[in-house]
C-alpha positions, -999 to 999 in steps of 0.1 A, spaced: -261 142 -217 -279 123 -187 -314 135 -175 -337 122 -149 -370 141 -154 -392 133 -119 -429 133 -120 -460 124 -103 -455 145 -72 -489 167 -61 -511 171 -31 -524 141 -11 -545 138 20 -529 121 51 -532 82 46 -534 86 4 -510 71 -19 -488 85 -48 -465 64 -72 -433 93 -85 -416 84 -117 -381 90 -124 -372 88 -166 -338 84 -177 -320 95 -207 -283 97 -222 -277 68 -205 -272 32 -203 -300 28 -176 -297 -8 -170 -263 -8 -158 -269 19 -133 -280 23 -93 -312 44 -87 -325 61 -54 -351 84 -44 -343 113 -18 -361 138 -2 -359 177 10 -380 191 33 -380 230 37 -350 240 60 -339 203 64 -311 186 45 -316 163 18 -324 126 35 -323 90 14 -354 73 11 -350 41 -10 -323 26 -38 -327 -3 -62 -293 -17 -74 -287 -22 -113 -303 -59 -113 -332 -52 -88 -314 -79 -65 -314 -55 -35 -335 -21 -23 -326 -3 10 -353 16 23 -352 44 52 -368 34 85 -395 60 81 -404 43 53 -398 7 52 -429 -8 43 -450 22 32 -426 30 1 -417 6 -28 -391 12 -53 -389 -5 -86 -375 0 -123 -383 -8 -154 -353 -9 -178 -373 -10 -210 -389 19 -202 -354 37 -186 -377 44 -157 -376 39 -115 -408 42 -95 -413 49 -60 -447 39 -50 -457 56 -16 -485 42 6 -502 58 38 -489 91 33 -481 111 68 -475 149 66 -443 140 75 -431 127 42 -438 166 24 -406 172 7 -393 177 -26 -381 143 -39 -356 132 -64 -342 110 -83 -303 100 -81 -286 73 -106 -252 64 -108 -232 39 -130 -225 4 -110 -230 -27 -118 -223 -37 -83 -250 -53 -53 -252 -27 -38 -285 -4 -34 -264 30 -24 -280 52 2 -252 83 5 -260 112 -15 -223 115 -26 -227 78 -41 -247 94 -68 -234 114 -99 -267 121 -116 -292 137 -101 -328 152 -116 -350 185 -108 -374 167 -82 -410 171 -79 -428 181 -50 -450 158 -26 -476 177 -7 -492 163 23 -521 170 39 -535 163 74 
């Protein structure tokens, strides 16, 4: 049975950083595409960034490209989104989506994803 357990989510002032981790298992993590979306209250559920099964290409959403960093680390079954300069903006429930391909691509459509895990909340203060 797949899991993806999120953690690392909390409360962060306006310009802070927090790093989420998403761990696999029941799965053969290396041969799968990861991404992080988001959910704000009352808003649908929005991509933020995908790593492809090699880490040969990430996609990242224009709000933010070049604040966020996604990375894995297959020994460990685990992808990381590292967030930089917070903005209240980015408050939203986030989680973490794999799906088996051992394709280029870094998938960025929620439907592109079979797995999905429980998310953990990101708080941000202004």
């Amino acid at each position: 049975q797949v899991q993806l357990v999120e953690s690392g989510g909390g409360l962060v002032q306006a310009g802070g950083s927090l790093k989420l981790s998403c761990a696999a298992s029941g799965l053969t993590f290396r041969w799968y595409a990861v991404g992080w979306f988001r959910q704000a209250p009352g808003q649908e559920r929005e991509f933020v960034a995908a790593i492809n099964w090699k880490s040969e290409n990430t996609n990242y959403a224009d709000s933010v490209l070049g604040r966020f960093t996604i990375s894995r680390d297959d020994a460990k079954n685990t992808v990381y989104l590292q967030m930089n300069s917070l903005r209240p903006e980015d408050t939203a429930v986030y989680y973490c989506a794999a799906t088996p391909s051992r394709r280029a691509a870094a998938f960025t459509l929620r439907h592109e994803y079979t797995n999905w895990g429980q998310g953990t909340q990101v708080t941000v203060s202004s």
